[in-house]
PDB file of N, CA, C and O in Angstrom:
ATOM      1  N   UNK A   1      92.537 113.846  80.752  1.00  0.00           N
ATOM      2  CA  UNK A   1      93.691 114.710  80.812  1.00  0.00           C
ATOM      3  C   UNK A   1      94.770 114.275  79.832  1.00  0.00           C
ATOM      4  O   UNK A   1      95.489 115.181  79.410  1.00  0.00           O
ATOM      5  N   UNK A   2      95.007 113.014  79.390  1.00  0.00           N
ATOM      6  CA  UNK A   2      96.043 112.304  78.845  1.00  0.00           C
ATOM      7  C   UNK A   2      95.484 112.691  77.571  1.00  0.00           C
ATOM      8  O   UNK A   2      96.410 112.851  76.776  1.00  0.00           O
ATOM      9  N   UNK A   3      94.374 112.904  77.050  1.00  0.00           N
ATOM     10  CA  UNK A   3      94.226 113.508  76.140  1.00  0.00           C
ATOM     11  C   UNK A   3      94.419 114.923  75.281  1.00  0.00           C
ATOM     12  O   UNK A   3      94.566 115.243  74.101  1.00  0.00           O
ATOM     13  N   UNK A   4      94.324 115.626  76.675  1.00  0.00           N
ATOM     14  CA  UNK A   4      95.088 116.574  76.541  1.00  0.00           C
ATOM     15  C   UNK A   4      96.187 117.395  76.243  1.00  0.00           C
ATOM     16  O   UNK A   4      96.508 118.411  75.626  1.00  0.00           O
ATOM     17  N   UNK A   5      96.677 116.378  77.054  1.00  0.00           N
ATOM     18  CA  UNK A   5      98.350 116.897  77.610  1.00  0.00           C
ATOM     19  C   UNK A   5      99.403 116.043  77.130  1.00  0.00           C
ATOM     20  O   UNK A   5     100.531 116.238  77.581  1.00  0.00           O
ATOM     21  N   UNK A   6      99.152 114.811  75.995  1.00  0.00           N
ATOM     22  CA  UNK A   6      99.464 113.744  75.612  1.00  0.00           C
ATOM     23  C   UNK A   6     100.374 112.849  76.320  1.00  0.00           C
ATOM     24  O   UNK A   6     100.987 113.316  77.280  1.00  0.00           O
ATOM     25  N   UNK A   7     100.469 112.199  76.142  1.00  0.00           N
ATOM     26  CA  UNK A   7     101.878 111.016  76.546  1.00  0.00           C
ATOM     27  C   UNK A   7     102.910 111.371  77.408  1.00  0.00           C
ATOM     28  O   UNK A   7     103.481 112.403  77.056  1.00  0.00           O
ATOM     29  N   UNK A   8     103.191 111.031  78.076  1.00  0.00           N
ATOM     30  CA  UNK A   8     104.651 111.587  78.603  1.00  0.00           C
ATOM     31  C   UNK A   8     105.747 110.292  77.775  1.00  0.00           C
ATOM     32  O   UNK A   8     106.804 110.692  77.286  1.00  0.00           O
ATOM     33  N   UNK A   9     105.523 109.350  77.718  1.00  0.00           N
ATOM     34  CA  UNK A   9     106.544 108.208  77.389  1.00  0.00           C
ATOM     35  C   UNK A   9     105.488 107.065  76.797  1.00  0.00           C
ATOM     36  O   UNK A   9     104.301 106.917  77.087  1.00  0.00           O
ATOM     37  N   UNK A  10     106.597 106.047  75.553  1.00  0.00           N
ATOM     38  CA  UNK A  10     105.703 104.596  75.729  1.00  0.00           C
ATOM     39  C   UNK A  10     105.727 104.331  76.867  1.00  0.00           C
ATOM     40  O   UNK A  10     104.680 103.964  77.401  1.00  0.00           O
ATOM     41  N   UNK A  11     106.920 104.427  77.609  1.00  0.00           N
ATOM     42  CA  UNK A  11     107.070 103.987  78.708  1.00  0.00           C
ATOM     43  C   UNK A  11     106.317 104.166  80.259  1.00  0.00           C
ATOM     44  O   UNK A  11     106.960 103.852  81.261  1.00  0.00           O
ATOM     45  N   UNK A  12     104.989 104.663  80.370  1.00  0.00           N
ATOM     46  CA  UNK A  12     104.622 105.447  81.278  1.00  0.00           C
ATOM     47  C   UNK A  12     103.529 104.578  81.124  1.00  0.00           C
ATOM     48  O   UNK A  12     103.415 103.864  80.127  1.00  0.00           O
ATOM     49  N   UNK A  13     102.466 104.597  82.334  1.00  0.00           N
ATOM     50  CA  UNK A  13     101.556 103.699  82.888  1.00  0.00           C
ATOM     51  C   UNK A  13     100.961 104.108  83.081  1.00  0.00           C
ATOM     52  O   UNK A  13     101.270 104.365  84.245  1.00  0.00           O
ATOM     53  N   UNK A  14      99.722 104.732  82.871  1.00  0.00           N
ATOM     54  CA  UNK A  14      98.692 105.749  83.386  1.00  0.00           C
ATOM     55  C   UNK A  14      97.387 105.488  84.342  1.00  0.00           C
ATOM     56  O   UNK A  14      96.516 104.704  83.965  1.00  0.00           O
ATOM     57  N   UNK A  15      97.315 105.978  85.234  1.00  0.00           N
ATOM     58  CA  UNK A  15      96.208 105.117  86.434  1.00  0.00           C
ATOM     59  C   UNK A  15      95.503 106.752  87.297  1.00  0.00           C
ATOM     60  O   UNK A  15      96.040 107.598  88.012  1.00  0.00           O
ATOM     61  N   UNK A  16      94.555 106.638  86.941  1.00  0.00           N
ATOM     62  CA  UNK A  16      93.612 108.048  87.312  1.00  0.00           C
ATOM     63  C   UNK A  16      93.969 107.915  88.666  1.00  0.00           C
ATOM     64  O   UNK A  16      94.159 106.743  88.991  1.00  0.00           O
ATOM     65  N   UNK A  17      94.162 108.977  89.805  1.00  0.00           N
ATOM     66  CA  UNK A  17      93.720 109.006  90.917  1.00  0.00           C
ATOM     67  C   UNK A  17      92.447 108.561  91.457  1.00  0.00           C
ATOM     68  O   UNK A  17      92.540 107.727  92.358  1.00  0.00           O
ATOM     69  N   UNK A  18      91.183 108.955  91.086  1.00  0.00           N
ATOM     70  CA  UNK A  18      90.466 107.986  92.050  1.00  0.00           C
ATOM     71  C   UNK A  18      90.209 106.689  91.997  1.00  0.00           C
ATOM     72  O   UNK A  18      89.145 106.154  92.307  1.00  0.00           O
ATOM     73  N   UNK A  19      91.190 106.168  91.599  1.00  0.00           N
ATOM     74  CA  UNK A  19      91.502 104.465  91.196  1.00  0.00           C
ATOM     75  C   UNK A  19      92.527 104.294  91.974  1.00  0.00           C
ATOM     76  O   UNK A  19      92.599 103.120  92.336  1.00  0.00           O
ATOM     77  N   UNK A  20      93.153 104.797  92.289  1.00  0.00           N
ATOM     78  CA  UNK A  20      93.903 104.446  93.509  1.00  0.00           C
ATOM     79  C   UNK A  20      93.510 104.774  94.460  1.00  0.00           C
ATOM     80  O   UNK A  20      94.015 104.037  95.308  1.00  0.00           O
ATOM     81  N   UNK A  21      92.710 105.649  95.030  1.00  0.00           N
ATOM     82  CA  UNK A  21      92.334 105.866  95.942  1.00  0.00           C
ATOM     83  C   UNK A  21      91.231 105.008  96.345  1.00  0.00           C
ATOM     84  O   UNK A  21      90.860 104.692  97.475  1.00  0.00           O
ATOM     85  N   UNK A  22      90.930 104.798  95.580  1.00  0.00           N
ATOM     86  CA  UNK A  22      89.722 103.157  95.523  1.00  0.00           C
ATOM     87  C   UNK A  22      91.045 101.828  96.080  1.00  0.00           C
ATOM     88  O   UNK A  22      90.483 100.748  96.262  1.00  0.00           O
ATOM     89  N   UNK A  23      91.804 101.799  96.213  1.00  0.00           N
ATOM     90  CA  UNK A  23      92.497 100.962  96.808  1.00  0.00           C
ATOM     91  C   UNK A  23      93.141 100.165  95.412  1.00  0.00           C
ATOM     92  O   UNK A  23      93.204  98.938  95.492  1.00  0.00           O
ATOM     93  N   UNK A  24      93.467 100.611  94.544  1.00  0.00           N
ATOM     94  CA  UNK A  24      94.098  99.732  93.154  1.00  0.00           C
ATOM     95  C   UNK A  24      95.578  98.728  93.710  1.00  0.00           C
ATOM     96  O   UNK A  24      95.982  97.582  93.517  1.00  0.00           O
ATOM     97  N   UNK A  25      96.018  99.899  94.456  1.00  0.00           N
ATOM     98  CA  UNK A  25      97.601  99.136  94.870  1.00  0.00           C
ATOM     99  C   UNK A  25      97.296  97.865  96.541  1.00  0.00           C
ATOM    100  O   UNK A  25      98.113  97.299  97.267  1.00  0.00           O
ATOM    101  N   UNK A  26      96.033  97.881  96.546  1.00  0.00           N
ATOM    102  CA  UNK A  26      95.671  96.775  97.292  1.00  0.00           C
ATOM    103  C   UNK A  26      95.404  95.831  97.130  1.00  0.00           C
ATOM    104  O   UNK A  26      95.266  95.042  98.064  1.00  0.00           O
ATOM    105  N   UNK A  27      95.137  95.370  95.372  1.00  0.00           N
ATOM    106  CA  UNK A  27      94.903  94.397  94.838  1.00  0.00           C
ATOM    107  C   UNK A  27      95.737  93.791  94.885  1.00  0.00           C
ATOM    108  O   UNK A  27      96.759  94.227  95.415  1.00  0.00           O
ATOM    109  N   UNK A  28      95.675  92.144  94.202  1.00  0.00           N
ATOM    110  CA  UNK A  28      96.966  91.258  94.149  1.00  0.00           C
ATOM    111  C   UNK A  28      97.342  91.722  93.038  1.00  0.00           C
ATOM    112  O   UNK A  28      96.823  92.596  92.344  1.00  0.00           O
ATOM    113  N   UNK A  29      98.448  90.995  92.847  1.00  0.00           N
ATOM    114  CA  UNK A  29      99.461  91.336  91.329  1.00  0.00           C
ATOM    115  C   UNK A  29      98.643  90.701  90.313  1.00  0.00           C
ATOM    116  O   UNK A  29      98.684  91.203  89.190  1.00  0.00           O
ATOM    117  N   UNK A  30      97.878  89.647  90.515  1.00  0.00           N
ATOM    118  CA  UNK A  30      97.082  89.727  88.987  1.00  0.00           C
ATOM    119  C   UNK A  30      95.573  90.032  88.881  1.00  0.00           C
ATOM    120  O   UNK A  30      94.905  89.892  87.856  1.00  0.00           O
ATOM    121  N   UNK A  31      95.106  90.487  90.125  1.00  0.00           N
ATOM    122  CA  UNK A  31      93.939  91.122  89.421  1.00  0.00           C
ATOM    123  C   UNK A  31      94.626  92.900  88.770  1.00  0.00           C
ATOM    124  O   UNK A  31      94.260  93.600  87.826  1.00  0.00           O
ATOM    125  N   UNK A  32      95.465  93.038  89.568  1.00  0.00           N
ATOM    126  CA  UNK A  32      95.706  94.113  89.594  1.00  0.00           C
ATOM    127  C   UNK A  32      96.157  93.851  87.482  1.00  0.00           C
ATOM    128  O   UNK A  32      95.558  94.402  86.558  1.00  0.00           O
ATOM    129  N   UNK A  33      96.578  93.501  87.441  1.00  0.00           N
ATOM    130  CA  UNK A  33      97.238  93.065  86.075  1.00  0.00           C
ATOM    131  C   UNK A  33      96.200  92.667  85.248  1.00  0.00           C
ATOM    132  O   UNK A  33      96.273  93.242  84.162  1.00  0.00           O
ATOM    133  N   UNK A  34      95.266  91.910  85.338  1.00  0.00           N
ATOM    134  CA  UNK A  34      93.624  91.779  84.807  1.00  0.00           C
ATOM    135  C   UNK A  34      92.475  93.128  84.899  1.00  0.00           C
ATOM    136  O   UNK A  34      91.563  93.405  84.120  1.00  0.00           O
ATOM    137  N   UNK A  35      92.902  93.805  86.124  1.00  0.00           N
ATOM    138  CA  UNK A  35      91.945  95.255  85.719  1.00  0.00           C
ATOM    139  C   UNK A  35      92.677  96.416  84.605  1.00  0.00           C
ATOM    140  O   UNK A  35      92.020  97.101  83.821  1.00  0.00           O
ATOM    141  N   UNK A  36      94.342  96.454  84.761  1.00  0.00           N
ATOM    142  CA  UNK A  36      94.597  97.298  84.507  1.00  0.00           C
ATOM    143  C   UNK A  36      95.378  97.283  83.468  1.00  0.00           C
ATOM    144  O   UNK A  36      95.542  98.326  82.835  1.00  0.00           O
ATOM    145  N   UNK A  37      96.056  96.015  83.064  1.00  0.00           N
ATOM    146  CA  UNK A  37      96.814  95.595  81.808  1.00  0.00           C
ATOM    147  C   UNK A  37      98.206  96.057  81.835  1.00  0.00           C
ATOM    148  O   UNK A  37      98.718  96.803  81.001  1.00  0.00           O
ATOM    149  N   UNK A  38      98.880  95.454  83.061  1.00  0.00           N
ATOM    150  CA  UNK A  38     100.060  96.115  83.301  1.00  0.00           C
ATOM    151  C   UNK A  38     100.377  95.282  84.498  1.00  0.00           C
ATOM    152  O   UNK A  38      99.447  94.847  85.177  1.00  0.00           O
ATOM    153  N   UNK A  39     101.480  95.053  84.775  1.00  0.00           N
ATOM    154  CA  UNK A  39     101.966  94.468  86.019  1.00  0.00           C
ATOM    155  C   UNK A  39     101.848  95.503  87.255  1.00  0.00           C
ATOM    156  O   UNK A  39     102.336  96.617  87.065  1.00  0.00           O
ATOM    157  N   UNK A  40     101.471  95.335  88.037  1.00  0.00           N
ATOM    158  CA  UNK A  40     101.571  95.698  89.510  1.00  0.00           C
ATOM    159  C   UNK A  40     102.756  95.550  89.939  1.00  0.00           C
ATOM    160  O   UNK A  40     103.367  94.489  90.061  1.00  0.00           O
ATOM    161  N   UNK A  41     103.362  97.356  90.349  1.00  0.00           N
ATOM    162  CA  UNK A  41     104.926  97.380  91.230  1.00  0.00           C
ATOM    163  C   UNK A  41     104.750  97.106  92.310  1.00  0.00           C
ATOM    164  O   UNK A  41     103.884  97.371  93.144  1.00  0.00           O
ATOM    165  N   UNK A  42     106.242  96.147  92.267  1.00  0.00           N
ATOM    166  CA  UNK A  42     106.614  95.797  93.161  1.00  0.00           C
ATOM    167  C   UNK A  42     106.914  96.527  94.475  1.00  0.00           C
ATOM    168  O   UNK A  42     107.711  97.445  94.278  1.00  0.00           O
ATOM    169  N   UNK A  43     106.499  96.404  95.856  1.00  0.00           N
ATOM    170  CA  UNK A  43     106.260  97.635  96.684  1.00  0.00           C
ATOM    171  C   UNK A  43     107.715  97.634  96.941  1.00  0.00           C
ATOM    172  O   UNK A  43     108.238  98.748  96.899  1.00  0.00           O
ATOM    173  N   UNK A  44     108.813  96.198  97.307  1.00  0.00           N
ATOM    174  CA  UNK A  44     109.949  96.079  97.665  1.00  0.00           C
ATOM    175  C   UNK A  44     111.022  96.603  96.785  1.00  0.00           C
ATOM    176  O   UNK A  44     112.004  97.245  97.157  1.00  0.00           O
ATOM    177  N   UNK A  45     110.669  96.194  95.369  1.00  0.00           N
ATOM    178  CA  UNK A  45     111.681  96.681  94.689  1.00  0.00           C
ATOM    179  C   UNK A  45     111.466  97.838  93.430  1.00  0.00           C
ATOM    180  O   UNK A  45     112.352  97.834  92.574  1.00  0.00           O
ATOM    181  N   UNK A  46     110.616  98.588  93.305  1.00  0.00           N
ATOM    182  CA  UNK A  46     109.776 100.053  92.330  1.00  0.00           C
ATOM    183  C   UNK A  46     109.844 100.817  92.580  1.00  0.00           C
ATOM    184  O   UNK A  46     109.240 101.147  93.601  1.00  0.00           O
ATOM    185  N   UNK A  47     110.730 101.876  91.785  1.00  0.00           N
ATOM    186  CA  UNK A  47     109.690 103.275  91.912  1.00  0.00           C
ATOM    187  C   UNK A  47     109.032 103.539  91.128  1.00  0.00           C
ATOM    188  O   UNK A  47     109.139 103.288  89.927  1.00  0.00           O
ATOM    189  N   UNK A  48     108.160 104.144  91.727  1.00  0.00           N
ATOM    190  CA  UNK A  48     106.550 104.553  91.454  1.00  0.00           C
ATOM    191  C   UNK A  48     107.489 106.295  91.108  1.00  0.00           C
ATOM    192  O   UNK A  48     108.519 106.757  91.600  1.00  0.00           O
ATOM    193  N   UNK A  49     106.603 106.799  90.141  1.00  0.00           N
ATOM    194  CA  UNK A  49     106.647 108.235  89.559  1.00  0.00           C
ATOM    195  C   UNK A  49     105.201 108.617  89.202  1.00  0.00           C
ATOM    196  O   UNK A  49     104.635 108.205  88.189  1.00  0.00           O
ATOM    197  N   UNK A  50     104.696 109.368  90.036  1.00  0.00           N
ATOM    198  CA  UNK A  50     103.520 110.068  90.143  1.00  0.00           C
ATOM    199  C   UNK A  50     103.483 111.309  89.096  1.00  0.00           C
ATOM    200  O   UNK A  50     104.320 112.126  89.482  1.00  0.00           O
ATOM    201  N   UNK A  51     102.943 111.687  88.117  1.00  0.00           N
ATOM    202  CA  UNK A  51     102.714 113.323  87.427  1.00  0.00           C
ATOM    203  C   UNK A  51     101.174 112.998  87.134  1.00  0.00           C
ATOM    204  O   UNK A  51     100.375 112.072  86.999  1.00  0.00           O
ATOM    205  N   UNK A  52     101.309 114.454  87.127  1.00  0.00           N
ATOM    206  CA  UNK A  52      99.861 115.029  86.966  1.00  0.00           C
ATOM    207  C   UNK A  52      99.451 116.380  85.945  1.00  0.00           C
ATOM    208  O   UNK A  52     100.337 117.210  86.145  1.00  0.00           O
ATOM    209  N   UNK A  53      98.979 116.639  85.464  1.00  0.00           N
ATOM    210  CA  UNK A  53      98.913 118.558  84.454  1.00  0.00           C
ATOM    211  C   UNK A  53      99.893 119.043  85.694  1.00  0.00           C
ATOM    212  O   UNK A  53     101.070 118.775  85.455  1.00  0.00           O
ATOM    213  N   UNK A  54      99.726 119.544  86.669  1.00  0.00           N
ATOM    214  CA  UNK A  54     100.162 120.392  87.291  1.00  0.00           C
ATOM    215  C   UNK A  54     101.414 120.043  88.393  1.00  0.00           C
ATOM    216  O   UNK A  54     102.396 120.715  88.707  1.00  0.00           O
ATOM    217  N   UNK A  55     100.834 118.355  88.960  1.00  0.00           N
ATOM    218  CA  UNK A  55     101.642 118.196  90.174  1.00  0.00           C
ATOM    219  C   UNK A  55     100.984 117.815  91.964  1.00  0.00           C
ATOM    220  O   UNK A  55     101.529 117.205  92.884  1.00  0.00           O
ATOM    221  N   UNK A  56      99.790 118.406  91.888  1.00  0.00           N
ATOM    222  CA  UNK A  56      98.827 118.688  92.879  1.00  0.00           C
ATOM    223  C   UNK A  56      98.510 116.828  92.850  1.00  0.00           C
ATOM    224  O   UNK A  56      99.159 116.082  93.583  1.00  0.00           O
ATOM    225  N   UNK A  57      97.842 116.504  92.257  1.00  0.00           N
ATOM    226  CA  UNK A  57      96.823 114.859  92.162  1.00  0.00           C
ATOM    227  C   UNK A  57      98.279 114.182  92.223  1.00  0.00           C
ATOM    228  O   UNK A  57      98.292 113.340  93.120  1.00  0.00           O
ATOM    229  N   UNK A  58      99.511 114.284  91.551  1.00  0.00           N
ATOM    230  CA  UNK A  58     100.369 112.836  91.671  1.00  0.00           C
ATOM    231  C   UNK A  58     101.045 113.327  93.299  1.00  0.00           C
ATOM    232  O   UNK A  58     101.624 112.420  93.897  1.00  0.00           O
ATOM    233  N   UNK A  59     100.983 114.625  93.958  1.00  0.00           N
ATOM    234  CA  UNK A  59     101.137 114.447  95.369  1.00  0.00           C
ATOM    235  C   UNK A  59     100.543 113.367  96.266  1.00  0.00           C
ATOM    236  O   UNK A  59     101.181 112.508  96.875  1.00  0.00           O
ATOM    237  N   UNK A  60      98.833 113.593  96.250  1.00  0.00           N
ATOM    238  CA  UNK A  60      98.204 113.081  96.406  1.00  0.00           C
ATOM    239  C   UNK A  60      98.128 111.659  96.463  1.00  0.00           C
ATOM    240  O   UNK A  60      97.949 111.153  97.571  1.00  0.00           O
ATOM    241  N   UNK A  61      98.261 110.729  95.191  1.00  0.00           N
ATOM    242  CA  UNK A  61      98.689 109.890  94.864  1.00  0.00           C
ATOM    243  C   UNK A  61      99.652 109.139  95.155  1.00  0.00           C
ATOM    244  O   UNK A  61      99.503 107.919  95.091  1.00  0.00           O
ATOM    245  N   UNK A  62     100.823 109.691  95.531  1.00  0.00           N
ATOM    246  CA  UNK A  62     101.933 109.323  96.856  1.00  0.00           C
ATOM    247  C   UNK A  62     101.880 109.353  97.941  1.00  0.00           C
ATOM    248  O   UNK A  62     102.782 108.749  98.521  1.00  0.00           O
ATOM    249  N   UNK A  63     100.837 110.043  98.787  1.00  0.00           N
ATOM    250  CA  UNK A  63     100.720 109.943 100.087  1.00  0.00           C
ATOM    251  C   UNK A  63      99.544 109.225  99.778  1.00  0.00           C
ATOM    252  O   UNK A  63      98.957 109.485 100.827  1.00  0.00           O
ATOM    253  N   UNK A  64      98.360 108.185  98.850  1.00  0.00           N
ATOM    254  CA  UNK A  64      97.491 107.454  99.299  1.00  0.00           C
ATOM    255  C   UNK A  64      98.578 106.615  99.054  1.00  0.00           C
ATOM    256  O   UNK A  64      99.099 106.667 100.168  1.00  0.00           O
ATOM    257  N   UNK A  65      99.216 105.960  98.470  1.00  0.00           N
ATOM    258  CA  UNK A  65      99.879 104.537  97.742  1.00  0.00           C
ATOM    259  C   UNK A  65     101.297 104.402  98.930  1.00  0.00           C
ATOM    260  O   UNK A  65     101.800 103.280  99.007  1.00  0.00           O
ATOM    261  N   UNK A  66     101.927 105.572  99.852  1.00  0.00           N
ATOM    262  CA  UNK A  66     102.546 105.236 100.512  1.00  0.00           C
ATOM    263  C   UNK A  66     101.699 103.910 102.023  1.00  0.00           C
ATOM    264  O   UNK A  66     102.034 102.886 102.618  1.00  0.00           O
ATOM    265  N   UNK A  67     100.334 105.008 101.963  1.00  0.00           N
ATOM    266  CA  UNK A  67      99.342 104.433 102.978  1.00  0.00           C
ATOM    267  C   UNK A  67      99.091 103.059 102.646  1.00  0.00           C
ATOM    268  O   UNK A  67      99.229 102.075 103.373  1.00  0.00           O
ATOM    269  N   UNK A  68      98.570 103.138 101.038  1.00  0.00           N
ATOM    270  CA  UNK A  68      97.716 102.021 101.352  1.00  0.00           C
ATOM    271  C   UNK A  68      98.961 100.528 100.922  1.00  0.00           C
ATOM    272  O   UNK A  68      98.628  99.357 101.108  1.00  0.00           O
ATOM    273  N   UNK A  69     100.012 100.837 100.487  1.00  0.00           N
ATOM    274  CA  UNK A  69     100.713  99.529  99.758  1.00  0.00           C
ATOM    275  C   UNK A  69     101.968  99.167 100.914  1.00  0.00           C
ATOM    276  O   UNK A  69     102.392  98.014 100.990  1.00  0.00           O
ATOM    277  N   UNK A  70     102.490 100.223 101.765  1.00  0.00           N
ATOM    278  CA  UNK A  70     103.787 100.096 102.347  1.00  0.00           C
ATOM    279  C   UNK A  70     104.777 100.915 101.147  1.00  0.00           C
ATOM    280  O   UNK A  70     105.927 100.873 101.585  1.00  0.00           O
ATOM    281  N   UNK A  71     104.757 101.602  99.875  1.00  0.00           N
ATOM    282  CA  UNK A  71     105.446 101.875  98.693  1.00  0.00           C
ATOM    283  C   UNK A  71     106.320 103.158  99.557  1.00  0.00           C
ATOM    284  O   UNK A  71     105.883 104.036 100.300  1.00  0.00           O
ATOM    285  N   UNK A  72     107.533 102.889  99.171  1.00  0.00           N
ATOM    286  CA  UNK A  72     108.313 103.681  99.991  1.00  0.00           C
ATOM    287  C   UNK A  72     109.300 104.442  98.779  1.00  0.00           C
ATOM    288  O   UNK A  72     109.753 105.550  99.065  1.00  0.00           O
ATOM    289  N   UNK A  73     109.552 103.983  97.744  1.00  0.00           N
ATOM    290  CA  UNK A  73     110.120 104.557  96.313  1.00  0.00           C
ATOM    291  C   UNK A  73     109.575 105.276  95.683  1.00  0.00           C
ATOM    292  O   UNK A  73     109.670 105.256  94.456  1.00  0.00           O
ATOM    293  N   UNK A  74     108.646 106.353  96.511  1.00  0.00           N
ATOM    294  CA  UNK A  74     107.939 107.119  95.295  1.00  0.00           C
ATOM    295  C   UNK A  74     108.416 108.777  94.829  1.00  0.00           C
ATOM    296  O   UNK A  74     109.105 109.542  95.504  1.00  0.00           O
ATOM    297  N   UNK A  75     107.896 109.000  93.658  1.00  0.00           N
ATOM    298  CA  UNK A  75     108.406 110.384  93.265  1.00  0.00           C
ATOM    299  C   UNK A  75     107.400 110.692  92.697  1.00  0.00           C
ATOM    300  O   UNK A  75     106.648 110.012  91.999  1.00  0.00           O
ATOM    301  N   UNK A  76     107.339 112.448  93.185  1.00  0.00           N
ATOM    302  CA  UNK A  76     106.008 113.124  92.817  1.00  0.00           C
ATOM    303  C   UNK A  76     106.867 113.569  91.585  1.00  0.00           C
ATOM    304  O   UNK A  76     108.065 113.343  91.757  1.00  0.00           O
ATOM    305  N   UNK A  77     106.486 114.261  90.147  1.00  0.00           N
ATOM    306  CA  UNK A  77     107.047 114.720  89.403  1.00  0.00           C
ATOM    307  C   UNK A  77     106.244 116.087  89.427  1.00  0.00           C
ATOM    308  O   UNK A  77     105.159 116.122  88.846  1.00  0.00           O
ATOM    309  N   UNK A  78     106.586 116.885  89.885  1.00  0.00           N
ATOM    310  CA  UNK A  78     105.680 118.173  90.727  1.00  0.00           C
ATOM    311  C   UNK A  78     105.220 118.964  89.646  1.00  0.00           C
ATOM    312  O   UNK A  78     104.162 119.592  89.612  1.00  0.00           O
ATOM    313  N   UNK A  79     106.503 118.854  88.344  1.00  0.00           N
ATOM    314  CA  UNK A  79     106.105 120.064  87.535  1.00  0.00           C
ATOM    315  C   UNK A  79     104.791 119.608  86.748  1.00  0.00           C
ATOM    316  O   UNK A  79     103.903 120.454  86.646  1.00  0.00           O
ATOM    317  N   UNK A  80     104.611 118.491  86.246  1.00  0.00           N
ATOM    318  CA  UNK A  80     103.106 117.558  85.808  1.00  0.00           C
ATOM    319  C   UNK A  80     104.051 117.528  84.242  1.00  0.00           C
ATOM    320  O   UNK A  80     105.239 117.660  83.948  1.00  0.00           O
ATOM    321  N   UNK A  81     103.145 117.352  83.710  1.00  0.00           N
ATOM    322  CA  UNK A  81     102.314 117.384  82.233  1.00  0.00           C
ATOM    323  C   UNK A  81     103.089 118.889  81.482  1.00  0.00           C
ATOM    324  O   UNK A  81     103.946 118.931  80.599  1.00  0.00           O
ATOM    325  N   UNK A  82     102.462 119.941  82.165  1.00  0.00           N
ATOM    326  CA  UNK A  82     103.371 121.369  81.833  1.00  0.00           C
ATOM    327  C   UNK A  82     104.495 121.625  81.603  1.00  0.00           C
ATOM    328  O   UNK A  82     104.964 122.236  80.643  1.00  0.00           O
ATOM    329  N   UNK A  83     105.059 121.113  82.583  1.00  0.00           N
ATOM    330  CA  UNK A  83     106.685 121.505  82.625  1.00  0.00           C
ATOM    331  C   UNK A  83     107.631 120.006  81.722  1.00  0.00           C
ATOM    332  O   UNK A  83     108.776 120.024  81.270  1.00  0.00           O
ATOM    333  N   UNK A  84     106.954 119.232  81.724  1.00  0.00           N
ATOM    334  CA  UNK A  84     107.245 117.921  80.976  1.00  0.00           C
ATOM    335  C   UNK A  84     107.034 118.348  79.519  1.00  0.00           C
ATOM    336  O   UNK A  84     108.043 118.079  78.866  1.00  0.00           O
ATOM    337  N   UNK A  85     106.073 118.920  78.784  1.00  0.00           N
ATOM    338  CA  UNK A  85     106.101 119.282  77.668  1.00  0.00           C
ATOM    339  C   UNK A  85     106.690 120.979  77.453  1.00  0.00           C
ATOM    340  O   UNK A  85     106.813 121.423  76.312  1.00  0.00           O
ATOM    341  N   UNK A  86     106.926 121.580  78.317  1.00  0.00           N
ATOM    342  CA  UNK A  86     107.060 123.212  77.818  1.00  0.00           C
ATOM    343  C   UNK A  86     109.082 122.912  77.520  1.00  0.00           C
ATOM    344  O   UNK A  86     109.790 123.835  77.117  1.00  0.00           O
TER     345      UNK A  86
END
């Protein structure tokens, strides 16, 4: 999709949904940082910003990562990819 829909930011971190749903935010902070090349947020002090093309998958993505981490800072960015570039 990121191919697609390109970049949103340098600043942006990109992590497929069924990688989290595989439990990614259950890892420790450095495997998590050894699989994925990026530090693992902090559940206490991060927000997490979920987008997606549409909005639908980074919903998703906030209600697994609220489940599986305790992550209580999160934001769906609803419009995705679309409304980020239009």
């Amino acid at each position: 999709e990121i191919a697609y829909t390109g970049h949103l930011s340098g600043d942006v971190r990109a992590l497929p949904l069924p990688l989290i749903m595989e439990g990614a935010f259950s890892m420790s902070p450095d495997d998590f940082k050894e699989q994925f090349g990026f530090s693992k947020p902090d559940p206490d002090d991060s927000t997490v910003v979920f987008t997606c093309k549409a909005g639908i998958r980074s919903m998703t993505a906030c209600q697994v990562l609220a489940m599986q981490g305790g992550y209580t800072r999160l934001v769906n960015y609803r419009g995705g990819a679309i409304d980020w570039f239009s």
